[in-house]
C-alpha positions as CSV (number, residue, x, y, z in Angstrom):
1,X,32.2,14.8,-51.8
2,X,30.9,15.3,-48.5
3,X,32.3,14.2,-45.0
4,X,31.3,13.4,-41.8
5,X,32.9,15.0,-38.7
6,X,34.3,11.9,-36.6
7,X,32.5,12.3,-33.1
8,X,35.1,13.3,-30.3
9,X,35.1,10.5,-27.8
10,X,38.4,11.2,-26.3
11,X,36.8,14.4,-25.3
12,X,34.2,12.6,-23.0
13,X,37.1,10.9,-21.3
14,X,37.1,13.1,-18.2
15,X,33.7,12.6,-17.6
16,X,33.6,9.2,-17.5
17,X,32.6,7.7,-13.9
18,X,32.7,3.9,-13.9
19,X,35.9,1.7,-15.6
20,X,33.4,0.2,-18.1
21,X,33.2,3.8,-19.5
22,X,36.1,4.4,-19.5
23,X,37.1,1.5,-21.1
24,X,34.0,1.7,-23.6
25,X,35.0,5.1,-24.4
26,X,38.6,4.5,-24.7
27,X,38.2,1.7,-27.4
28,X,36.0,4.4,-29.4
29,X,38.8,7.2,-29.3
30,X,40.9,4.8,-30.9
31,X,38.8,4.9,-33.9
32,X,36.7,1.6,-33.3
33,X,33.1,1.7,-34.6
34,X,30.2,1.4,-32.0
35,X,29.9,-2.1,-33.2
36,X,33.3,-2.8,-33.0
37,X,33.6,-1.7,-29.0
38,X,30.0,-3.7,-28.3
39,X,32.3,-7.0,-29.9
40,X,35.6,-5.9,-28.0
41,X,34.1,-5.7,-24.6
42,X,31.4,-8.3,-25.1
43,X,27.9,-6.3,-24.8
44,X,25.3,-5.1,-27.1
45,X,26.2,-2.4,-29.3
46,X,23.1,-0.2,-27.5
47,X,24.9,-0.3,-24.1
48,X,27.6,1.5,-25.8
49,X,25.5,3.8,-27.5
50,X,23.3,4.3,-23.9
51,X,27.4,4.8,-22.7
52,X,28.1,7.4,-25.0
53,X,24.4,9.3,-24.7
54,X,24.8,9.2,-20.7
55,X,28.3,10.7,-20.5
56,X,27.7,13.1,-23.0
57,X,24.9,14.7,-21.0
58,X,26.7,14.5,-17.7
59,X,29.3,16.3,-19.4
60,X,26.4,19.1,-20.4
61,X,25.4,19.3,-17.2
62,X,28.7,19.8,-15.6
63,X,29.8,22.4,-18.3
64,X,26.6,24.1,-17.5
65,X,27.6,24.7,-13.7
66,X,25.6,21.7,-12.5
67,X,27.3,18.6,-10.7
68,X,26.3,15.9,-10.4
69,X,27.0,12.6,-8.3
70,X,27.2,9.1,-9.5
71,X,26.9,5.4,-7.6
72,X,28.9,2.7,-9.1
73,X,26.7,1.6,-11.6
74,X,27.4,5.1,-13.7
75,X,23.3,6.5,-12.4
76,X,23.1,9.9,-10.7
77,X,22.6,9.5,-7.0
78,X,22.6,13.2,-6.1
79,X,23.0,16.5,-7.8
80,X,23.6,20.3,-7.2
81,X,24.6,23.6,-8.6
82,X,28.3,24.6,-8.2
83,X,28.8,26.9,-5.2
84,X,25.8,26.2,-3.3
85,X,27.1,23.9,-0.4
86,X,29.5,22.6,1.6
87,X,31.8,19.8,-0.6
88,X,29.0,20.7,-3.5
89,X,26.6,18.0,-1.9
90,X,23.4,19.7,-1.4
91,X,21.5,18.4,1.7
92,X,18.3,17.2,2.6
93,X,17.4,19.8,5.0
94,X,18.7,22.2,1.5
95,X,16.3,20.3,-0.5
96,X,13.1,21.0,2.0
97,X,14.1,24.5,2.2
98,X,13.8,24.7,-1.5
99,X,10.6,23.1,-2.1
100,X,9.3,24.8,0.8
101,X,10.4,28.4,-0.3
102,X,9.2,27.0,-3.9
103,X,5.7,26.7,-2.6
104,X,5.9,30.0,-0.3
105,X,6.4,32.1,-3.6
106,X,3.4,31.0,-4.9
107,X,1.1,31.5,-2.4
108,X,1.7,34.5,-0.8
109,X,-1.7,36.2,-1.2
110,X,-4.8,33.4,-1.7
111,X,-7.3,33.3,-4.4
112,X,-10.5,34.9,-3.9
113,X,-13.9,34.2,-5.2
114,X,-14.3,36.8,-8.7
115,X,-17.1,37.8,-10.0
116,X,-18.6,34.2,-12.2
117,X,-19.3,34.7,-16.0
118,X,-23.1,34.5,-16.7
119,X,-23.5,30.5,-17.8
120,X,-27.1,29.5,-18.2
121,X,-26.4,25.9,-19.0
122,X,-26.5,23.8,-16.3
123,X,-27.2,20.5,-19.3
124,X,-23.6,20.4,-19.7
125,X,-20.5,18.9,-18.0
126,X,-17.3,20.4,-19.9
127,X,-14.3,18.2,-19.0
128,X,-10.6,18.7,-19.8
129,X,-7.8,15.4,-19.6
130,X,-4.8,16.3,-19.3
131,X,-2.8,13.1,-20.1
132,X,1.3,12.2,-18.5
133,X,2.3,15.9,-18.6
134,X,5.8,14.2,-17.4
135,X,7.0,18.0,-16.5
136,X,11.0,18.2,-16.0
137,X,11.3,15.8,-18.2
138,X,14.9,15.9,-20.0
139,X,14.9,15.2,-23.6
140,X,17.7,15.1,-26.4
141,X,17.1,14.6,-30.1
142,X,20.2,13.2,-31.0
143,X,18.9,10.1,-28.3
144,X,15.4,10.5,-28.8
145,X,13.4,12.3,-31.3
146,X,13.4,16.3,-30.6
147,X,14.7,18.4,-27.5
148,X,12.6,18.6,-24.5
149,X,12.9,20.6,-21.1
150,X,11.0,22.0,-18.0
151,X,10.6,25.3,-20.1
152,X,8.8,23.6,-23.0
153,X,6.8,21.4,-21.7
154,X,5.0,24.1,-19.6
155,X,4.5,26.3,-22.6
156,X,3.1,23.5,-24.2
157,X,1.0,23.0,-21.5
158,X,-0.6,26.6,-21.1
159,X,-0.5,27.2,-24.8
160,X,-3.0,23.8,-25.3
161,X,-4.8,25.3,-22.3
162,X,-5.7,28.4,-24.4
163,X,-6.6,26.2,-27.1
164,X,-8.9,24.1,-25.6
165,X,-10.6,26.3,-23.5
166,X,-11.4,28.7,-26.1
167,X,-13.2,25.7,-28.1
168,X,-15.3,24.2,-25.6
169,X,-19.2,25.8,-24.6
170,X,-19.2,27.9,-21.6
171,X,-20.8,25.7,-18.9
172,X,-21.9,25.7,-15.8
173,X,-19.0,23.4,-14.5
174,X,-15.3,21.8,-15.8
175,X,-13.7,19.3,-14.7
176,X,-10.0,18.8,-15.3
177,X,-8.7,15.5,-15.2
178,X,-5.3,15.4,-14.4
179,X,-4.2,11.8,-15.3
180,X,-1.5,11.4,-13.2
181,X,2.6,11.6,-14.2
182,X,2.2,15.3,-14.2
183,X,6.0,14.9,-13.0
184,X,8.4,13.1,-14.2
185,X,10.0,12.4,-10.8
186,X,9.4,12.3,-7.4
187,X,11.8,13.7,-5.8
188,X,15.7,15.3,-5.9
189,X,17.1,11.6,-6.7
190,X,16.1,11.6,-10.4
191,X,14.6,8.0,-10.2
192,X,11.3,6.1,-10.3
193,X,10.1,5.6,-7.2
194,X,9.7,1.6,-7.2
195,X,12.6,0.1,-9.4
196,X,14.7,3.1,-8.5
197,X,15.5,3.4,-12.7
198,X,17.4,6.7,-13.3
199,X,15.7,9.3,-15.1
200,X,16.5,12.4,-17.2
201,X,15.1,15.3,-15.6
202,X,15.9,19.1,-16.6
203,X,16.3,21.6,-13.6
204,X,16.2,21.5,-10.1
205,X,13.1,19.3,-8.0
206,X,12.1,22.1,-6.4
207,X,11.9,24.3,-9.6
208,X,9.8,21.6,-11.3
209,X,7.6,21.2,-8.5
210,X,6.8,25.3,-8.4
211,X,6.4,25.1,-12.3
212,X,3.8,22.0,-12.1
213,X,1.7,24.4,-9.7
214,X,1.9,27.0,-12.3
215,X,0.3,25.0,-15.1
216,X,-2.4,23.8,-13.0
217,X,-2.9,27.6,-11.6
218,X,-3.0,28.6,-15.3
219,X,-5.9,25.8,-16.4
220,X,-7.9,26.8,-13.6
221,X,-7.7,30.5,-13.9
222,X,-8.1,30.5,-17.7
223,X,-11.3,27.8,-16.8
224,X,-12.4,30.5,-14.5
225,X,-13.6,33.0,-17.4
226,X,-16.4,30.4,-19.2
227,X,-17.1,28.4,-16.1
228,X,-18.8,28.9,-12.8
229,X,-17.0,26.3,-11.3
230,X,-13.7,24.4,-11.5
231,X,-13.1,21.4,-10.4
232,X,-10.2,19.8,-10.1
233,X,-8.6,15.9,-9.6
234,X,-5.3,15.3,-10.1
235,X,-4.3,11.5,-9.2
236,X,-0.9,9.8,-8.5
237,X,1.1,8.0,-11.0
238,X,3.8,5.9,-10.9
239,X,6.1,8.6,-11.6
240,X,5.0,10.6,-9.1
241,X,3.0,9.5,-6.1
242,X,4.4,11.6,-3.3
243,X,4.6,15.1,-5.2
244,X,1.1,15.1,-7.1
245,X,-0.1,15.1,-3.5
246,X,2.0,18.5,-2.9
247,X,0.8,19.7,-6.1
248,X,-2.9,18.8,-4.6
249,X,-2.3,20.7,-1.3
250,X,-0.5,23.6,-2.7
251,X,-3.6,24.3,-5.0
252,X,-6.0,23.5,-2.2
253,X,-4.3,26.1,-0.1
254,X,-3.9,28.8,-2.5
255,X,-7.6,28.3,-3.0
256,X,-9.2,27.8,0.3
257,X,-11.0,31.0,-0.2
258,X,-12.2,30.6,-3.4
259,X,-15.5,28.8,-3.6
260,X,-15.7,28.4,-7.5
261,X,-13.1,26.3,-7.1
262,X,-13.1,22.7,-5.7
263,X,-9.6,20.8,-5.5
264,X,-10.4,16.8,-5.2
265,X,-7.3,16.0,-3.0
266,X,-8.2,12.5,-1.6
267,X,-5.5,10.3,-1.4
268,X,-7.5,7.4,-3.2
269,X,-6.1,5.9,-6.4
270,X,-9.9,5.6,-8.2
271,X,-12.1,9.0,-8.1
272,X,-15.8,8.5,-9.0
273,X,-18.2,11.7,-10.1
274,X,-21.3,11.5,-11.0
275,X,-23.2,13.9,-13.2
276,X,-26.9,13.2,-14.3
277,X,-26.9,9.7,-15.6
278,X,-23.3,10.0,-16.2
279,X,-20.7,8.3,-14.1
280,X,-17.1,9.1,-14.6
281,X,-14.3,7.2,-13.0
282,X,-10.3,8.6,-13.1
283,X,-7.6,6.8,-12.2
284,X,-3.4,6.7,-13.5
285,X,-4.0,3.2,-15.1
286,X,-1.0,1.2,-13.1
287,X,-2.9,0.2,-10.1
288,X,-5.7,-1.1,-10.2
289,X,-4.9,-2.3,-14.2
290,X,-7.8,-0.9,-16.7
291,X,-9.2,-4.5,-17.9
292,X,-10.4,-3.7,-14.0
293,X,-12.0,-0.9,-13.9
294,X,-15.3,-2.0,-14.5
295,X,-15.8,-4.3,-11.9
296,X,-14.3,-1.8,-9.5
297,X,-16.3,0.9,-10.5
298,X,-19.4,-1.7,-10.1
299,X,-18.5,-2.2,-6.7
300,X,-17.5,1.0,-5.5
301,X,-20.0,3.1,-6.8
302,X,-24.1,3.3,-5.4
303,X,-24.6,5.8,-8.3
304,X,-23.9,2.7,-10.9
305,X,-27.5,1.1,-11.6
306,X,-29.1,4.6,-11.5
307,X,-25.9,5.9,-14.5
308,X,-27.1,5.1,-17.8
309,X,-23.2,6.5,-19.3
310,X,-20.6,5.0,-17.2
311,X,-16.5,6.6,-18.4
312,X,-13.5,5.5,-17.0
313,X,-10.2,7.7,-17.8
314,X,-6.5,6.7,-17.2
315,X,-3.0,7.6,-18.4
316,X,-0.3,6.0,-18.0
317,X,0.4,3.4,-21.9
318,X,0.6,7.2,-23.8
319,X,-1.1,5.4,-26.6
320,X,-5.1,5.8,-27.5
321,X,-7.0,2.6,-26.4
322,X,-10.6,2.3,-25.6
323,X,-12.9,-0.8,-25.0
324,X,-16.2,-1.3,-23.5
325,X,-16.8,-4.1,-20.5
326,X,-19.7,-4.1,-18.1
327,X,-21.4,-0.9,-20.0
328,X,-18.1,1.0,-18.8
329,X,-16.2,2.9,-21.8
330,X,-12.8,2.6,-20.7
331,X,-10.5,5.3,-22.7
332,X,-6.4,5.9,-21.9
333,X,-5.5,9.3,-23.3
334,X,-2.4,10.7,-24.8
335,X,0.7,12.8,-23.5
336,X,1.1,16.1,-25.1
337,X,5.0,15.4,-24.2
338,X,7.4,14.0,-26.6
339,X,9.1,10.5,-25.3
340,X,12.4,10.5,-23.7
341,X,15.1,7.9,-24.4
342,X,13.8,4.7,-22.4
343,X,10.4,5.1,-24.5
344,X,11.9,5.5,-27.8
345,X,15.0,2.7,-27.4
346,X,11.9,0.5,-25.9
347,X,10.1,1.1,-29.4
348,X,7.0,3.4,-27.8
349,X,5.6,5.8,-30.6
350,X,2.1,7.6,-30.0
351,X,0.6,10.9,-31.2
352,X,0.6,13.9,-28.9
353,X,-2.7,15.5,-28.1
354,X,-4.8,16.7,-25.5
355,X,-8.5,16.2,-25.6
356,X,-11.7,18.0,-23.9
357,X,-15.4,15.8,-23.6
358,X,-18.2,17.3,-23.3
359,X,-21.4,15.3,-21.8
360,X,-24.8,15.9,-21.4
361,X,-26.3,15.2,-18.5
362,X,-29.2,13.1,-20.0
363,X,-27.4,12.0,-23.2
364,X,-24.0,11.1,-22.3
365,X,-21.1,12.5,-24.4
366,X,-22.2,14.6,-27.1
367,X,-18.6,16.8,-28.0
368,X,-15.0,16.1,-28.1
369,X,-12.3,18.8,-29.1
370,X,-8.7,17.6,-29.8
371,X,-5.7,19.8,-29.9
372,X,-3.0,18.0,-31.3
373,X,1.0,18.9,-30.7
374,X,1.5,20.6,-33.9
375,X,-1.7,23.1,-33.5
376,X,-0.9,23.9,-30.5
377,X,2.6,25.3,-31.3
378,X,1.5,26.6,-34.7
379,X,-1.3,28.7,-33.9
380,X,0.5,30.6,-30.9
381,X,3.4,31.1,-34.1
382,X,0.6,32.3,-35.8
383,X,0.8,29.5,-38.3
């Protein structure tokens, strides 16, 4: 007969922040149920269980030499690595000098133009969407459904950047879409930027800022061997609409000099291109809504009676939709990141892919390569 370890709650005890959690956790060291406690103390058995997951990863954090501090409510307000200032509060000047020395390390020496593979056909517009990347995101399988960090989700990232670039045509130009969420947050206080909601994130702000840089780097450089030129959008989300535009400049710097490569960093929410009769429109997908688009696009755009293939692209919902208003195909596109605890206790499930189009300048779309979650990790296994 088998049995099952009892969980130790009066070992999260000392990390418990607020009364409620201690008094939550209490009542479960006794040896009451999850249900039990919930009917005790007159809440829904998920706030315990939401108790029990946050403590147990503050307490993670803090065994792991990182500290962190918490407002009343039990959410992190603050964080910082043991020994590294003054009553362990880091400051904001220490946070600037981070990101700053974060973006120094990268861009020491510039790109500079290399020599362009021979591509004959100009025909063909390759582009590459790159859906919520959500990098230093902070994932736990026993909450959610597999472990997830900073470290993974870049491999995952360049590894479906091999993939996909190996299976498209060589062309004249690619663009890469980046969809916007590309970070989970915004800055060093671990929350969304509107309704200030606490999020998980893995690692420090400035590390996950400098790793962001590094993925997009690697797109473009691994690009650089089919295609003549790069180009490159990447457009805020809700998650992050102050540090996509670092990301933006930091790329735009490190290739000033580099003329096969064009970084699109205006600060508008829609971005339009137009190639032959095609018309593509890119956008997050929270502002302005995608049921939209179309007339947006209409009104914006001079190119639009002379486009016989009008796209627009958006992130944001995870989940694969598409509909067609006004002659506009309007297509969200997937994350190749898993989802973290608020999207799998608010019942979100999607696949995990990322996607390549390829369109003709005369014909409209004409390829589309798909390289879901499990081929990307498999084939680098050699699976």
């Amino acid at each position: 007969m088998a049995f099952t370890k009892e969980p130790d709650y009066a070992g999260l005890l000392p990390y418990c922040i607020t009364e409620k959690e201690t008094a939550y956790i209490r009542t479960l060291s006794e040896g009451n149920s999850q249900a039990a406690a919930a009917l005790e103390h007159d809440v829904a058995r998920p706030t315990i269980a939401d108790t029990i997951y946050r403590i147990r990863l503050r307490k993670k954090k803090q065994q792991s030499g990182q500290s962190t501090l918490y407002n009343e409510a039990g959410s992190p307000s603050a964080t910082w690595v043991k020994g590294q200032s003054q009553k362990g509060q880091r400051s904001a000047q220490e946070v600037i000098d981070d990101t700053v020395s974060a973006f120094n390390e990268k861009v020491k020496s510039r790109s500079v133009s290399t020599k362009a593979p021979k591509v004959k056909n100009k025909d063909l517009l390759a582009c590459i969407c790159i859906g919520d990347a959500h990098l230093g995101m902070l994932s736990w399988e026993e909450k959610a459904r597999e472990d997830f960090d900073l470290k993974i989700g870049c491999k995952d990232l360049t590894d479906a950047a091999d993939r996909i670039i190996d299976a498209i045509p060589s062309t004249h130009e690619i663009l890469i879409a980046q969809l916007g969420d590309f970070y989970h947050i915004d800055d060093s206080l671990n929350q969304t930027p509107a309704n200030k909601n606490p999020l998980d994130a893995d690692s420090r702000f400035s590390k996950i800022i400098k790793s962001g840089i590094y993925v997009l780097r690697y797109f473009i450089e691994k690009a650089l061997t089919k295609h003549k030129i790069v180009r490159v959008r990447n457009v805020a989300g809700n998650h992050d609409p102050h540090s996509h535009v670092a990301l933006s400049c930091a790329l735009a710097t490190f290739y000033d000099s580099n003329k096969r490569v064009i970084i699109e960093d205006s600060p508008k929410a829609m971005y339009y291109y137009a190639f032959g009769k095609n018309l593509i429109g890119i956008t997050h997908g929270h502002m302005p809504k995608p049921d939209k688009l179309p007339a947006i696009m209409a009104v914006d755009c001079p190119e639009w009676a002379e486009s016989d293939f009008k796209y627009c692209w958006h992130g944001h919902i995870h989940t694969k939709r598409s509909f067609e208003a006004m002659q506009v195909i309007v297509e969200s596109f997937r994350t190749l990141a898993p989802g973290d605890a608020w999207t799998i206790d608010s019942g979100y499930r999607a696949g995990r892919e990322i996607q390549a189009i390829i369109l003709h300048k005369d014909y409209g779309e004409i390829e589309r390569h798909t390289a879901g979650i499990r081929r990307v990790r498999n084939e680098k296994k050699g699976l």
